[in-house]
C-alpha positions in Angstrom: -12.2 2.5 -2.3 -10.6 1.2 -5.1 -7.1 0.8 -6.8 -8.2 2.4 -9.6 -7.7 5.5 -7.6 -4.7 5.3 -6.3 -2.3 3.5 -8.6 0.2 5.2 -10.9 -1.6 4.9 -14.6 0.7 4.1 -17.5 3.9 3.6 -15.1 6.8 2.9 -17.0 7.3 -0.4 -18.8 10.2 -2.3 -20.3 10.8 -4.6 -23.1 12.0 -8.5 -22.5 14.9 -7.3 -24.5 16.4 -4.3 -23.3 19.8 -4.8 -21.3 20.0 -5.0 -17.6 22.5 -1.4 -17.5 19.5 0.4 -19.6 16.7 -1.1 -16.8 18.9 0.1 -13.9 19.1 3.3 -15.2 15.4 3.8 -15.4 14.9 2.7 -11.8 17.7 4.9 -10.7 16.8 8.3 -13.0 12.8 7.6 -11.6 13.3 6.6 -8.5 11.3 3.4 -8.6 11.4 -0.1 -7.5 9.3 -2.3 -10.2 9.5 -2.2 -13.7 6.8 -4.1 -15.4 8.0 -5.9 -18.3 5.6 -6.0 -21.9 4.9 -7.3 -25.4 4.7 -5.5 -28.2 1.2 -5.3 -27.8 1.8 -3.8 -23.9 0.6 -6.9 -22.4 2.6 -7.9 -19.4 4.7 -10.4 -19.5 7.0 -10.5 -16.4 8.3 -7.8 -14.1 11.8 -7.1 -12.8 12.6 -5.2 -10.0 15.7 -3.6 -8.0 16.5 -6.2 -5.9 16.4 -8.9 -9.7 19.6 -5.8 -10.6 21.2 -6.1 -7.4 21.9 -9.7 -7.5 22.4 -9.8 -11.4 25.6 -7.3 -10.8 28.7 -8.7 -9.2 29.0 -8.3 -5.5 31.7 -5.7 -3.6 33.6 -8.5 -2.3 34.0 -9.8 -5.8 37.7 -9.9 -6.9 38.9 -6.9 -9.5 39.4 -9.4 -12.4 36.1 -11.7 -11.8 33.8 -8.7 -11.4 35.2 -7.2 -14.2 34.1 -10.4 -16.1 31.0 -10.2 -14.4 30.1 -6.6 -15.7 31.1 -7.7 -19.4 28.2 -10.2 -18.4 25.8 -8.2 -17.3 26.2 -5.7 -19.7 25.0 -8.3 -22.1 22.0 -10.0 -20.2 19.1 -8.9 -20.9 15.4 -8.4 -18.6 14.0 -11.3 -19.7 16.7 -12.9 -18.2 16.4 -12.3 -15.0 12.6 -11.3 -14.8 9.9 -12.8 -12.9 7.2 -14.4 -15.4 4.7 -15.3 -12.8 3.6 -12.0 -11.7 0.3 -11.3 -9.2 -1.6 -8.6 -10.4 -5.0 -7.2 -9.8 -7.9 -5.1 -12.4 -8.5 -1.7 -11.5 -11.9 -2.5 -10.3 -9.9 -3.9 -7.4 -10.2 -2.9 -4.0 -7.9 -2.0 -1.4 -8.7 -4.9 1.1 -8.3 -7.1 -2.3 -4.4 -5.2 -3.1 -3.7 -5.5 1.2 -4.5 -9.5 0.8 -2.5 -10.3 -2.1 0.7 -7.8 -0.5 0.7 -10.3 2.5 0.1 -13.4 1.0 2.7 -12.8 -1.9 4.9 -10.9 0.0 5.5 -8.6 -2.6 6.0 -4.6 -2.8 4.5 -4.0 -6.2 1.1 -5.2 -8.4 1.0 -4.6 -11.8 -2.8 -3.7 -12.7 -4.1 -5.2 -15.7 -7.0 -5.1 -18.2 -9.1 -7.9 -18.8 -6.4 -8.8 -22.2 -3.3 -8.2 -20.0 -2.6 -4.8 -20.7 -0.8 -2.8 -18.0 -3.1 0.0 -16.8 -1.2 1.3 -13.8 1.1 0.0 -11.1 0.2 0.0 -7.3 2.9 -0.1 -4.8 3.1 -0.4 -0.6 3.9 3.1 -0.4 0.5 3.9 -2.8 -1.7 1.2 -0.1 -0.4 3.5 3.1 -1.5 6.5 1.5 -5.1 5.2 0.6 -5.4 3.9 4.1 -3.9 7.2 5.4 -6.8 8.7 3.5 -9.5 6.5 4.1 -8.9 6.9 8.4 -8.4 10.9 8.3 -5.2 10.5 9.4 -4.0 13.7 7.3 -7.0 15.9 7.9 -6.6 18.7 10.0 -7.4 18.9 13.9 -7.7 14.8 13.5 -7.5 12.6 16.5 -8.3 9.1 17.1 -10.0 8.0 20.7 -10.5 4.5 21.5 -13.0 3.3 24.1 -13.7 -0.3 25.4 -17.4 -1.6 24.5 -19.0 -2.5 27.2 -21.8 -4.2 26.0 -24.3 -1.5 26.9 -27.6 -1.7 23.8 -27.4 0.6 21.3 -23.3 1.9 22.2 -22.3 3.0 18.4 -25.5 5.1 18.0 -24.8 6.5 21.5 -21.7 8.1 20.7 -22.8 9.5 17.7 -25.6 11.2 19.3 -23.6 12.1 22.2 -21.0 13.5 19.8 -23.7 15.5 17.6 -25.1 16.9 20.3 -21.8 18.9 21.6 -21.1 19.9 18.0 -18.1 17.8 17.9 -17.2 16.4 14.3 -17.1 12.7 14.4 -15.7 11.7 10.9 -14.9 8.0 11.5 -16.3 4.9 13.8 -15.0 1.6 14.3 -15.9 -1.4 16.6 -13.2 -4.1 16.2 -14.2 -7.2 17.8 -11.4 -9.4 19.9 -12.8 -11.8 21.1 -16.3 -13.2 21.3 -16.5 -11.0 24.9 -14.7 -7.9 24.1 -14.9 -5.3 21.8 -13.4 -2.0 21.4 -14.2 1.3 19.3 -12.4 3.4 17.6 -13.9 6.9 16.4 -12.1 9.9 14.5 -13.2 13.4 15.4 -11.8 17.1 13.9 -11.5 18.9 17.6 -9.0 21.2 18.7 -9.7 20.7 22.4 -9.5 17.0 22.2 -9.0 16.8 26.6 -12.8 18.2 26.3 -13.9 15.3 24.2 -12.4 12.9 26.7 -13.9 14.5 29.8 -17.3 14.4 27.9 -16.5 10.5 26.8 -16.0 10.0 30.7 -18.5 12.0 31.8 -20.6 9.7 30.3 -19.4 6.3 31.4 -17.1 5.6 28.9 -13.7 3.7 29.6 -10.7 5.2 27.3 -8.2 2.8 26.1 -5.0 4.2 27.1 
């Protein structure tokens, strides 16, 4: 799956030299957390976010006369200012298990997606990753329920299941095996059943251990 899917295209963008009250009251009216910052030519250049406003604007403790100083400031800075320059960002070909990297390894809640001359395509947040992922496992779909089983290390287990599944006309839609260690291994499979207690009788039944 890629980002291309899931990212907002042509999200909102600022200019280097707009103010800091104008940029707060985008993120405020649009309910949004990054604003990617571009050129003339919509080529990014930086990207300030909520948290860049918050600490620009004078803090509550702040005495009356210093953060009335401070506003007069702040009314005058402008994004480029305050924005971060060196920005991550990704090309829509992009995959989700490239965006899910460079979120943990960056530590940041936004990309900025980018053609190959810089231009700003889309913008893909955290919220837009969990709703891929949410996708991608069935977690929405309806009658969905996740079983877990331990592997243990009988030939052929994967297959098994399927066939096992097939055969009692029960809808298995996704199948895992997530490897611990070198010696154990469990797996994960998503099935559309409204009698889900059935499914685990028939998973015992046939020598199966759930994972509680």
């Amino acid at each position: 799956m890629y980002i291309a899917e899931y990212m907002t295209p042509d999200p909102i963008t600022v200019s280097p030299d707009m103010l800091l009250p104008e940029a707060r009251l985008i993120l405020n009216t649009y309910h949004i957390r990054h604003l990617p910052v571009v050129d003339r030519d919509k080529k990014l250049v930086g990207i300030v976010t909520d948290r860049d406003l918050r600490s620009a604007y004078p803090s509550s403790v702040t005495s009356k006369h210093d953060k009335t100083l401070a506003f007069e400031q702040v009314e005058q800075t402008t994004v480029a200012d305050i924005m971060t320059t060196t920005c991550a960002a990704l090309g829509p070909e992009a995959s989700l298990d490239d965006a899910l990297l460079l979120f943990d390894r960056e530590k940041i809640g936004g990309i900025p997606i980018l053609s190959e001359e810089g231009v700003v395509l889309g913008f893909f947040s955290i919220l837009d990753l969990t709703a891929a992922y949410r996708r991608l496992f069935g977690m929405d779909e309806r009658g969905s329920v996740l079983i877990g089983v331990e592997d243990d290390g009988r030939d052929n287990i994967l297959s098994e299941i399927v066939t096992l599944l097939e055969k009692n006309d029960i809808v298995l839609t996704r199948l895992i095996r997530l490897v611990e260690s070198k010696d154990a291994a469990k797996i994960y499979m998503r099935i559309n059943s409204q009698r889900p207690a059935d499914v685990y009788k028939l998973l015992k039944m046939q020598g199966f251990t759930l994972l509680q």
